[in-house]
C-alpha positions, 0 to 999 in steps of 0.5 A, spaced: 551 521 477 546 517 482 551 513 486 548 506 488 551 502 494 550 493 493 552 490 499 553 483 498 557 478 501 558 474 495 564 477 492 562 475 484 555 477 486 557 483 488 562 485 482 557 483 477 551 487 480 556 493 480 559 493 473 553 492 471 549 499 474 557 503 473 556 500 465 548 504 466 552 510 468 551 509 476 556 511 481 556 503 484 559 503 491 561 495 494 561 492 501 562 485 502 557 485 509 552 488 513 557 493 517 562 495 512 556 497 508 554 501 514 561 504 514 560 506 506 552 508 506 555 513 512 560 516 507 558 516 501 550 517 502 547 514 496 542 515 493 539 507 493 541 502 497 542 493 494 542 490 500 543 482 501 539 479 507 543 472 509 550 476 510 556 474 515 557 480 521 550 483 520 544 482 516 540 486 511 535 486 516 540 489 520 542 493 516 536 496 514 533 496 522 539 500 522 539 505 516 531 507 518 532 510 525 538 515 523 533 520 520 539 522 515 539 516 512 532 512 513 528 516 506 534 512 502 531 507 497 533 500 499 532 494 495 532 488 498 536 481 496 534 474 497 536 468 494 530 465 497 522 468 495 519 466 502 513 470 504 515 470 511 522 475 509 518 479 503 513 480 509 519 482 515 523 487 509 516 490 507 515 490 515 522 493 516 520 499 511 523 496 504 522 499 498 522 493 493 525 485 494 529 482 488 531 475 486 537 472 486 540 471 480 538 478 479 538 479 471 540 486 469 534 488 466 529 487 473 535 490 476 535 496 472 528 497 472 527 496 480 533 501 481 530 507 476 524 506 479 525 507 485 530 513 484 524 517 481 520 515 486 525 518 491 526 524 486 518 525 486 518 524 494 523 530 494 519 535 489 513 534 493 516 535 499 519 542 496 513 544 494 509 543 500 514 545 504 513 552 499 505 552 502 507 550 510 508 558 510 501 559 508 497 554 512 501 557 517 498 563 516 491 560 515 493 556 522 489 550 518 488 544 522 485 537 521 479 540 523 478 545 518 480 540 512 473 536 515 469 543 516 462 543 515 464 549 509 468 544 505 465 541 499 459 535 500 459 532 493 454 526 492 455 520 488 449 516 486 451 508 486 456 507 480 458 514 479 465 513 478 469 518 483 476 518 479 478 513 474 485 510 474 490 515 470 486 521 473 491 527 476 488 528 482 486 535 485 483 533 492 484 529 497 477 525 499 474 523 505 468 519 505 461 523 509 456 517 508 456 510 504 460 506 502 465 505 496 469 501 492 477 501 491 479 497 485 484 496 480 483 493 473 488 489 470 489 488 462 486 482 461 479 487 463 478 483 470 477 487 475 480 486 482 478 490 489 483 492 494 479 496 498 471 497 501 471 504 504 466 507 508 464 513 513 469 516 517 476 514 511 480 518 507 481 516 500 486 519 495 492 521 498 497 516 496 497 519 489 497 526 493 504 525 496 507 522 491 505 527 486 503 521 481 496 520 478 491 515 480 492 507 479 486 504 481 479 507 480 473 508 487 466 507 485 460 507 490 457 501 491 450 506 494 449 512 495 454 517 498 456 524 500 464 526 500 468 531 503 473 535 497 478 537 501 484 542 495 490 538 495 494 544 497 490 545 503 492 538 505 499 537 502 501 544 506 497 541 514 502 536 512 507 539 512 506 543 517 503 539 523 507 532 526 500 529 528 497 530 523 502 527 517 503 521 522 496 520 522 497 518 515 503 515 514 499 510 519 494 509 515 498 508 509 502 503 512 496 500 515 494 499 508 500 497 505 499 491 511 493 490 509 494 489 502 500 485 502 495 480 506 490 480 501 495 479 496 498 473 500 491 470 500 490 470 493 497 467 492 496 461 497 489 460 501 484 455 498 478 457 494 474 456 500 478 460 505 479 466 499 471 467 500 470 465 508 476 471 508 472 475 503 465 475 507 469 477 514 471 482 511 466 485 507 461 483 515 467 488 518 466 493 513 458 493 513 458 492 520 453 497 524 456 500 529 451 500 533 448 493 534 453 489 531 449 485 526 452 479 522 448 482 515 451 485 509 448 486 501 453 485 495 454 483 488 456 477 488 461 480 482 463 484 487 464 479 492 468 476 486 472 481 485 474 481 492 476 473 493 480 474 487 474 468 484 470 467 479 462 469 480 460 462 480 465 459 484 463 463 489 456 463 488 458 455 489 462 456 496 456 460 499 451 454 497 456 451 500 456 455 507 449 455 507 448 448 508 454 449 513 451 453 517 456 458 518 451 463 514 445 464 511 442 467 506 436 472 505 434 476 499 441 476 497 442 479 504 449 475 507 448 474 514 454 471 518 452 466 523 458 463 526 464 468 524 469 464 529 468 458 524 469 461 519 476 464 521 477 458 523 476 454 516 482 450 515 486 451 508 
């Protein structure tokens, strides 16, 4: 039986979030503030932690801060509550390392829901980590480094412009590393509509998320040229991972570098203005084609694709660029964008 800690000040809140978990067959532990909760976490070591924010003695800021740098504790599942949906406490428990963020009043089937998630996304974690742990010995013996995942004998696989890489629901079996040209990272909801996350180029790994956590793809890559990439065997990866502290801190901070990433994107979509969504996309779609070696202001791309990055419609944009024009801040060649004044365009108001 999974045992479940709820850590909440307020006494009703708490018994019914607890009958509630108990009545679908969970072993539920109470504590009425942060440092009593400390107290039972380290006794009974749960299997997921409900944590409330604005408590009395210690916070669930506290709490997880706390919780995170015991390594005993730090891969437990924690699950924030708040009475309030302020993007500043989702981002600062995100930032902290939670798991998931709850509203208060929590209905039982969210609660449910978010609890049986998160416990078998632990349990995938574990598994893989098993496994990986079953290949270090063999990475060992093949003494593979981050060297040998990026050697010229491995795989190159080209892909013409539109040539999907994978697809969302694909199981994957390699990890990707991009050799030449650029590549989109995008998610399609069900209405059809499609929503890029992420522009890859030279030198990024693509793909290991789904690796670690032994899930299939939930987003789909297509190149938006030409490209060559690198197939690296997911067992070659998994088993360096396990095996080299460097190299498995390297991409847990690209993961979290991402996650911050797309949390910020989501943040626009949710809150900016029109305008400020595509000024924002153009930066970011100039950073990402940027060349490295003179620096220049210049990309190409659809304007569906620069859509799909704004969260916009096509004409929407199309009207914004028009109007950035005129404004001076970009100009436009041959369907080329050219940023002429990136200060002000970070600096458009909302």
């Amino acid at each position: 039986m999974k045992k479940i800690l709820v850590i909440e000040d307020n006494a009703e809140v708490r018994e019914n979030l607890t009958e509630i978990l108990e009545m679908a067959n969970y072993k539920a532990y109470g504590a009425a503030d942060g440092k009593q909760g400390l107290k039972v976490a380290k006794k009974e070591k749960p299997d997921l932690i409900i944590c409330d924010i604005m408590m009395p003695v210690l916070d669930g800021y506290g709490v997880l801060h706390v919780m995170s740098k015991d390594p005993q504790y730090s891969s437990i599942p924690f699950i924030f509550l708040s009475a309030k949906n302020e993007h500043a406490d989702i981002r600062k428990g995100m930032d902290l390392g939670a798991d998931d963020f709850l509203r208060k009043p929590v209905h039982g089937e969210d609660l449910l829901k978010a609890v049986e998630t998160r416990l078998q996304k632990s349990e995938t974690l574990k598994t893989n980590i098993t496994a990986a742990k079953g290949n270090a010995a063999i990475a060992s013996e093949k003494n593979i480094t981050l060297a040998d995942l990026l050697s010229e004998e491995r795989e190159i696989k080209n892909y013409a412009k539109g040539q999907m890489v994978y697809k969302a629901g694909g199981r994957p079996s390699n990890l990707f590393y991009v050799v030449k040209g650029k590549l989109k990272l995008f998610k399609i909801n069900e209405q059809g509509n499609e929503f890029i996350i992420s522009i890859l180029k030279e030198g990024d790994f693509f793909g290991y998320n789904p690796l670690l956590e032994g899930a299939v793809y939930t987003d789909s890559v297509e190149p938006l040229e030409d490209v060559e990439i690198k197939l690296i065997p997911k067992e070659d990866f998994l088993s360096l991972m396990f095996e080299h502290n460097e190299t498995a801190n390297q991409f847990i901070r690209m993961l979290t570098k991402n996650i911050s990433e797309q949390e910020e994107q989501l943040v626009r979509l949710a809150y900016n203005s029109l305008r400020k969504r595509v000024a924002d996309g153009v930066l970011y779609l100039n950073d990402k084609f940027k060349s490295s070696a003179n620096g220049k202001g210049e990309f190409k791309i659809s304007r569906q694709n620069l859509a799909n990055v704004t969260g916009a419609s096509k004409e929407s944009v199309i009207r914004m660029l028009s109007d950035f024009k005129e404004e001076k801040l970009i100009d436009i060649k041959e369907a080329h964008i050219i940023v002429l004044k990136e200060d002000k365009l970070r600096k458009l108001l909302n």
